[in-house]
C-alpha positions, 0 to 999 in steps of 0.5 A: 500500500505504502509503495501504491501510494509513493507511486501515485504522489510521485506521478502526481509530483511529475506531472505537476512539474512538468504542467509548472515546466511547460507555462515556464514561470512558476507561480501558485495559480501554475502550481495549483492548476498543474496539480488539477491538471495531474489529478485529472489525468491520472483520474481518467485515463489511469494506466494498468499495472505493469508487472514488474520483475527483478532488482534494479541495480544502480551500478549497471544503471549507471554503466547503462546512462554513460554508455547510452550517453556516448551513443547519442554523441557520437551518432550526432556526430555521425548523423552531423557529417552525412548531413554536410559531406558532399556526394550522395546520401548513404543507403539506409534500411530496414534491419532486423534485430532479435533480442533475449530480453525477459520483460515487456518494460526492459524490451519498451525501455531498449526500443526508446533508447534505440529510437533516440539514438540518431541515425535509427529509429524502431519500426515494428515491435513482434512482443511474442517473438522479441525482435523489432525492425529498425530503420537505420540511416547509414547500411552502406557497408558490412561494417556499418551494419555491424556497428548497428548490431554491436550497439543492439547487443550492447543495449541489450546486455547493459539492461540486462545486467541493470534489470534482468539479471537471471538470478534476480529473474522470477517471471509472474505468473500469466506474464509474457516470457 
């Protein structure tokens, strides 16, 4: 009950900030409206409970940001320099990745960090079967498309070991596996 409630005050805080963010002056009347404004949401459209699974381990939490940190500089970059060096563009596709990812949150989790990272952007998701179609800017060469799926199977083993480490694992019943 006591975490039910943590949760629900922390969304309300949230949402309320993000209401306080968006007019971009802070004052009581921007206060009080957001937190109307957070009460309402949660109030009609309330999400389902989402199973969740495991420990969270902040080390790997960690690891995980830095190196999602580094992917999102150097992909600028890359994205940058095909966007001003002269000649055609490179070819882009679409290339499929399967994952071993348990849990329907990490597998949303991977597919957003993999989405924000320029040059590529997750299509389709296949849920059951745990593989997505990402559209990838730059497929020109053997090494690109490499480079694509080293970075996938580093996503992946990072929240692995953030989220879903096998001896933390205990699936809930009726869960998708």
């Amino acid at each position: 009950m006591r975490r039910a409630a943590a949760l629900r005050i922390s969304t309300l805080l949230a949402l309320t900030g993000v209401w306080v963010l968006l007019w971009g002056t802070y004052s009581a009347a921007n206060a009080l409206s957001g937190v109307l404004v957070a009460l309402t949401i949660t109030w009609l459209l309330p999400m389902p409970p989402v199973p969740v699974q495991g420990r969270v381990h902040p080390l790997s939490v960690l690891r995980l940001l830095i190196r999602v940190t580094w992917y999102l500089v150097v992909s600028s970059v890359q994205v940058s320099w095909l966007a001003i060096k002269p000649g055609p563009p490179p070819p882009a596709g679409v290339l499929r990745a399967q994952v071993s990812i348990k849990s329907d949150l990490v597998l949303v989790l991977a597919v957003n960090i993999l989405t924000m990272i320029p040059g590529s952007i997750v299509l389709e998701i296949d849920q059951v079967r745990r593989v997505f179609y990402c559209h990838v800017v730059d497929v020109g060469s053997d090494r690109a498309i490499g480079r694509f799926y080293r970075q996938v199977a580093e996503v992946e083993r990072l929240l692995m070991a953030a989220y879903e480490r096998d001896d933390d694992w205990r699936p809930f019943e009726g869960a998708s596996a």
